[in-house]
C-alpha positions as CSV (number, residue, x, y, z in Angstrom):
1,X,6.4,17.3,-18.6
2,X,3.1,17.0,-16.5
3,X,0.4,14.0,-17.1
4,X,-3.1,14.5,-16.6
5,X,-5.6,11.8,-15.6
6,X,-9.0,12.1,-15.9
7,X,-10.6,9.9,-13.7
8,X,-14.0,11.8,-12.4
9,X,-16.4,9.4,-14.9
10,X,-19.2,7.7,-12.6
11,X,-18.4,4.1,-14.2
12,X,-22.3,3.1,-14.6
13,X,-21.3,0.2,-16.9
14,X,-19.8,-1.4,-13.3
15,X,-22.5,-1.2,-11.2
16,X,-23.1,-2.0,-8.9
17,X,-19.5,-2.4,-8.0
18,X,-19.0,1.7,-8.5
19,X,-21.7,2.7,-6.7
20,X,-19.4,3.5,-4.1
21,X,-15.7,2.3,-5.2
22,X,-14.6,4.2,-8.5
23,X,-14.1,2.5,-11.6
24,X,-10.3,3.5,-11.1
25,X,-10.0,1.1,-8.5
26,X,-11.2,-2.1,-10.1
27,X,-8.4,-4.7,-9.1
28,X,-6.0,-6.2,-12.1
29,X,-5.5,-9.3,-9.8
30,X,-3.7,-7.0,-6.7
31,X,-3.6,-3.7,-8.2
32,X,-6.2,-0.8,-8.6
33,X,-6.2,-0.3,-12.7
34,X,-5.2,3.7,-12.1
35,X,-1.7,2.2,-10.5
36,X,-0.9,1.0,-13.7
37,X,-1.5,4.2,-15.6
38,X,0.3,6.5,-13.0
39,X,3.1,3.8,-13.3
40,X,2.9,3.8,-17.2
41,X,3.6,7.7,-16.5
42,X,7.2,8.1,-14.0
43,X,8.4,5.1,-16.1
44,X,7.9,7.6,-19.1
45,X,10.1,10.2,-17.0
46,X,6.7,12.4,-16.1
47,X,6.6,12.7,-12.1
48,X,4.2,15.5,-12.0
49,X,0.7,14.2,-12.2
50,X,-2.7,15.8,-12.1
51,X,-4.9,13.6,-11.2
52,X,-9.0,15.2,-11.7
53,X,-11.6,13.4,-10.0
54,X,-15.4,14.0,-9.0
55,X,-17.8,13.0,-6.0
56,X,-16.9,10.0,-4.7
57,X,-13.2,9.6,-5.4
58,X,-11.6,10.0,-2.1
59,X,-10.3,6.6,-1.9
60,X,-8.0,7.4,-5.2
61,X,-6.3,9.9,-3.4
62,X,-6.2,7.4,-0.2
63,X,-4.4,5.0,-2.0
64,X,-1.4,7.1,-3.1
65,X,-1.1,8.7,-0.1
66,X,1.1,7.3,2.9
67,X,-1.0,4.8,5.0
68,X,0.3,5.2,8.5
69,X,-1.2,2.3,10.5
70,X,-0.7,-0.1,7.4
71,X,3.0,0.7,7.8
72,X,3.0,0.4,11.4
73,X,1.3,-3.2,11.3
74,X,3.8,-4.3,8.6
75,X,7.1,-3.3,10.3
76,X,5.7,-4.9,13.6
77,X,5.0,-7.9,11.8
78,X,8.4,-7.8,9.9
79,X,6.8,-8.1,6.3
80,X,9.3,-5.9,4.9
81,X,8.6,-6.8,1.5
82,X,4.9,-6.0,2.0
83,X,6.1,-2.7,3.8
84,X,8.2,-1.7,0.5
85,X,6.0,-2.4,-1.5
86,X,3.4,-0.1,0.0
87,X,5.6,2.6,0.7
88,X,6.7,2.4,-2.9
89,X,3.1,3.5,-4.1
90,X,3.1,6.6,-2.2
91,X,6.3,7.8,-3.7
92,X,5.7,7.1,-7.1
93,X,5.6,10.9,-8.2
94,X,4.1,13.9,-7.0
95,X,0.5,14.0,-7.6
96,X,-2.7,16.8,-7.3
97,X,-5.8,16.3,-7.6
98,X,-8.3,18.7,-9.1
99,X,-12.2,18.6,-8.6
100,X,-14.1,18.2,-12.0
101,X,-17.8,19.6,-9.9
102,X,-20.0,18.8,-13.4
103,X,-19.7,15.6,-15.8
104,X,-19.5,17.6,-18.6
105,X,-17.2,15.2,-20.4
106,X,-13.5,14.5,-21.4
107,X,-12.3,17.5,-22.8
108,X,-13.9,19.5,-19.7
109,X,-12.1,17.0,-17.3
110,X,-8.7,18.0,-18.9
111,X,-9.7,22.2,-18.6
112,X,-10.3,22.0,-14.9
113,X,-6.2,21.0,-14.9
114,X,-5.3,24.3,-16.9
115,X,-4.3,26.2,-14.1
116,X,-2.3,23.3,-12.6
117,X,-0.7,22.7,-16.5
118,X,0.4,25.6,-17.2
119,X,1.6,27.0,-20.5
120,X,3.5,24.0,-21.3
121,X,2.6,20.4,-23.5
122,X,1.8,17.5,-21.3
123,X,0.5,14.1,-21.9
124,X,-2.8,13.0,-20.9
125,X,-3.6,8.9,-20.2
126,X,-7.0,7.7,-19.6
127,X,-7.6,4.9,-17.3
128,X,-9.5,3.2,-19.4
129,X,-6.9,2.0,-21.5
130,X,-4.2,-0.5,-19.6
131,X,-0.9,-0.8,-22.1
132,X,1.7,-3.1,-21.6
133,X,5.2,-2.1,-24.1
134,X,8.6,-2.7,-23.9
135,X,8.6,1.0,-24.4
136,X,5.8,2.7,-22.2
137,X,3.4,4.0,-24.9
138,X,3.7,7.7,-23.5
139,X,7.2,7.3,-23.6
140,X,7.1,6.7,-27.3
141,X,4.6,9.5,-27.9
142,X,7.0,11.5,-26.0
143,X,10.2,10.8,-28.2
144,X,7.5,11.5,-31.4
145,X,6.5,15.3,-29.9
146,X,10.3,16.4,-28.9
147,X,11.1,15.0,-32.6
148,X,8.3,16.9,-34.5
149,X,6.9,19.5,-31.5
150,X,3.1,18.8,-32.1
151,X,0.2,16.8,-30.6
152,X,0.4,13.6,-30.6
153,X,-2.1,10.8,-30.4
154,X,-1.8,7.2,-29.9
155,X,-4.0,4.9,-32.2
156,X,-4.5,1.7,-32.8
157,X,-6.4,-0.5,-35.9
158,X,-10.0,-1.7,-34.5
159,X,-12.6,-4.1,-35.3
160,X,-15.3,-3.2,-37.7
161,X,-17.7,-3.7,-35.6
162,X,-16.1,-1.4,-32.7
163,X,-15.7,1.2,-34.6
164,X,-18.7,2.8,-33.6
165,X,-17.7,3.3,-30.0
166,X,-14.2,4.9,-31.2
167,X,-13.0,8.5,-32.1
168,X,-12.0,7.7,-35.9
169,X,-9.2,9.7,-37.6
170,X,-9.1,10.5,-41.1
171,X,-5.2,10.2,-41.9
172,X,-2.4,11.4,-44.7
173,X,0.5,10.1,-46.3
174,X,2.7,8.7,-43.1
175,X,5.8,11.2,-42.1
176,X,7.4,7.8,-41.4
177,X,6.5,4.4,-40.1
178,X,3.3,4.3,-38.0
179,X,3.3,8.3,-37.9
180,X,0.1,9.5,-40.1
181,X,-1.2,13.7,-40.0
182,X,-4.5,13.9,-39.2
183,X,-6.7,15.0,-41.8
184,X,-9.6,14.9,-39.7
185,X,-11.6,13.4,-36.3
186,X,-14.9,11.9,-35.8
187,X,-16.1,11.1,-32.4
188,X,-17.8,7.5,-32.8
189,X,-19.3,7.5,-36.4
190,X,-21.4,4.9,-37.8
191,X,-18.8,2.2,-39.2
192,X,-20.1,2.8,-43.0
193,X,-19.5,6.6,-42.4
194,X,-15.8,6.0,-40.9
195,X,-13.0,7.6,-42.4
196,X,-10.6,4.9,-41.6
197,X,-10.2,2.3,-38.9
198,X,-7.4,3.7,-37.1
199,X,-9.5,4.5,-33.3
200,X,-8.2,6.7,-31.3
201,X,-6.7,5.7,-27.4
202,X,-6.8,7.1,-23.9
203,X,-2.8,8.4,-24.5
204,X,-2.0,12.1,-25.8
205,X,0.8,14.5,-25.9
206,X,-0.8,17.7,-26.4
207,X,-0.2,21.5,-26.4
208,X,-1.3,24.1,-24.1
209,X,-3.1,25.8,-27.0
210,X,-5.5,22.6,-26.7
211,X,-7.1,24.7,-23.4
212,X,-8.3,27.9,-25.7
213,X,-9.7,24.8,-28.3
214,X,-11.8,23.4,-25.5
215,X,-13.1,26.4,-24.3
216,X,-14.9,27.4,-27.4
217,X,-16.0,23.9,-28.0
218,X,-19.5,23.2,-28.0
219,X,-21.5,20.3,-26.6
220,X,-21.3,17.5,-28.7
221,X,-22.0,13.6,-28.9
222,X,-24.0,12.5,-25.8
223,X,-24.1,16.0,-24.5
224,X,-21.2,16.4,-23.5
225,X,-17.3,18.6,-24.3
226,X,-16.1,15.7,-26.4
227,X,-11.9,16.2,-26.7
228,X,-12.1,15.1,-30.1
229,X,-14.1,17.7,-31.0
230,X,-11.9,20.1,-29.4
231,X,-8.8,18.5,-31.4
232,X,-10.5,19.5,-34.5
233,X,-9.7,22.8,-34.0
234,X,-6.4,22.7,-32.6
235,X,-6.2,20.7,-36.2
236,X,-6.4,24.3,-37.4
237,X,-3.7,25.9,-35.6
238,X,-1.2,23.1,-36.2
239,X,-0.3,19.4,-37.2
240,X,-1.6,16.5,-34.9
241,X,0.1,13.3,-35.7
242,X,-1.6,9.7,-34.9
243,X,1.0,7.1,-33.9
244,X,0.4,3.2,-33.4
245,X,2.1,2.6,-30.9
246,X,4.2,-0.6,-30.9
247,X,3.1,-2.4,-27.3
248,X,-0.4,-4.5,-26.3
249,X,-3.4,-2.6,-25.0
250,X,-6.2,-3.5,-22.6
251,X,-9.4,-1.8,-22.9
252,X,-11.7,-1.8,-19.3
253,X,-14.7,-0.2,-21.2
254,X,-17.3,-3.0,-19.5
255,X,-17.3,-5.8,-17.5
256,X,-16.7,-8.3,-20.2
257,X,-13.3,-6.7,-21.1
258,X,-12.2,-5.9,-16.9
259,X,-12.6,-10.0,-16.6
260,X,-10.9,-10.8,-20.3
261,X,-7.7,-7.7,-19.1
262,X,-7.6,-9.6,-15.8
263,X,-7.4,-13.0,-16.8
264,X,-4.9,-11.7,-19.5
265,X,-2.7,-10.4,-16.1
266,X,-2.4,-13.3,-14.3
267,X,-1.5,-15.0,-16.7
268,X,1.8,-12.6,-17.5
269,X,1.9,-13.7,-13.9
270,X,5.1,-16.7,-12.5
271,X,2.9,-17.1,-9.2
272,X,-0.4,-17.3,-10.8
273,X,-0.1,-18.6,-15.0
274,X,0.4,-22.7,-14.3
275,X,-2.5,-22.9,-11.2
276,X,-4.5,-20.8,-13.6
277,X,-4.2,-22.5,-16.6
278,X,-4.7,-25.7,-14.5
279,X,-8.1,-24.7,-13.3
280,X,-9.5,-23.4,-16.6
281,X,-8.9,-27.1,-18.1
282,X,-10.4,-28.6,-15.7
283,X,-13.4,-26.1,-15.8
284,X,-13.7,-27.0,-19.7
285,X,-13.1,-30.5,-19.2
286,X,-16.1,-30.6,-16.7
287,X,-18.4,-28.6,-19.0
């Protein structure tokens, strides 16, 4: 199976760090935030990735790629452990990289991949979403799709008052636990016009037949090819399942929440969690 990532969005809500650094690359304490995802994807089994970027993005394809005089310094300096780890990043799968040339929105981002998809399902994971499972969460949307050989979408239960900035599903009777038909989508409704709470994340397994959907979609909600709207009429054609996934998801929408997801990291962190929580005290003691 091949992964998409869209990751051509111009990141306004991080300026002015993004003026010329993509949103993508924000650091989780030592790691760009699109490492995670693209790791999230091989340890799924996908090592076939399409990676579609816009103006700007050169430094995303820079980091995956082999980084001769990095290496060179390293193995002269004999920080082999620095040198694996490097190396390691470059060989994580094979990855492309498509243009998206307009920001016409999500579901356009994942039709400039068609020709590089093929007529075959493949998962999509958004880099806006950081998910740490036992299970990776497109692993487990995986395992759904060969079990019931339909598009699949991870979602989660959100606040009332974030609902607004979700795609909403309208859901049936579950098939079994955590698995619900979609009855319907709604790309960020008003909370007291929301079908449910279930929100919908930046993880899909999805069907080729999703490319002709998007095609005939129409600009929608802030002007632009929204996917969700393009889901509504593969709805039409066949089943899409929501699944909450069983794992913890970090959400880099804003600034607010990059700070909160990194915090969170360190902390999962040996090196980092007892100095950290040590400072913080002190920080509140001293307020």
């Amino acid at each position: 199976m091949k992964c998409v990532i869209p990751a051509a969005g111009l990141g306004t809500r991080f300026l002015p760090a993004t003026k010329n650094s993509p949103k993508e690359m924000l650091p989780l304490v030592d790691k760009p935030a699109i490492q995670y995802v693209v790791e999230e994807a091989v340890n799924s089994g996908i090592d076939d990735i399409i990676i579609v970027t816009g103006r700007g993005k050169h430094s995303i394809e820079d980091h995956f790629d082999i980084a001769f005089e990095l290496e060179h310094i390293l193995k002269d300096n004999n920080d082999i452990k620095k040198l694996e780890e490097i190396r390691k990043i470059s060989e994580l799968a094979d990855i492309q990289y498509v243009r998206q040339k307009k920001a016409l929105g999500l579901g356009h981002a994942i039709l400039c991949a068609k020709k590089h998809v093929g007529d075959e399902p493949f998962a999509v994971l958004l880099g806006d979403d950081i998910i740490f499972s036992k299970i990776p969460c497109t692993k487990q949307l995986i395992d759904k799709f060969k079990k019931y050989n339909s598009s699949i979408i991870a979602v989660e239960r959100v606040p009332e008052n974030k609902i607004e900035t979700y795609g909403i599903i309208e859901y049936g009777t579950p098939v079994e636990n955590k698995l619900y038909p979609i009855l319907d989508l709604v790309e960020k409704p008003k909370k007291e016009k929301a079908p449910s709470n279930l929100g919908i994340l930046g993880r899909y397994i999805l069907t080729p037949e999703i490319f002709d959907c998007i095609e005939k979609t129409k600009k929608g909600y802030g002007g632009e090819i929204q996917l969700t709207d393009s889901l509504r009429l593969l709805k039409e054609q066949q089943t899409i399942y929501g699944y909450e996934f069983i794992g913890k998801r970090y959400d880099l929408g804003n600034k607010m929440d990059w700070l909160k997801t990194t915090f969170d990291v360190a902390l999962m962190r040996d090196e980092f969690r007892d100095e950290l929580l040590a400072y913080i005290k002190e920080k509140i003691k001293n307020l």
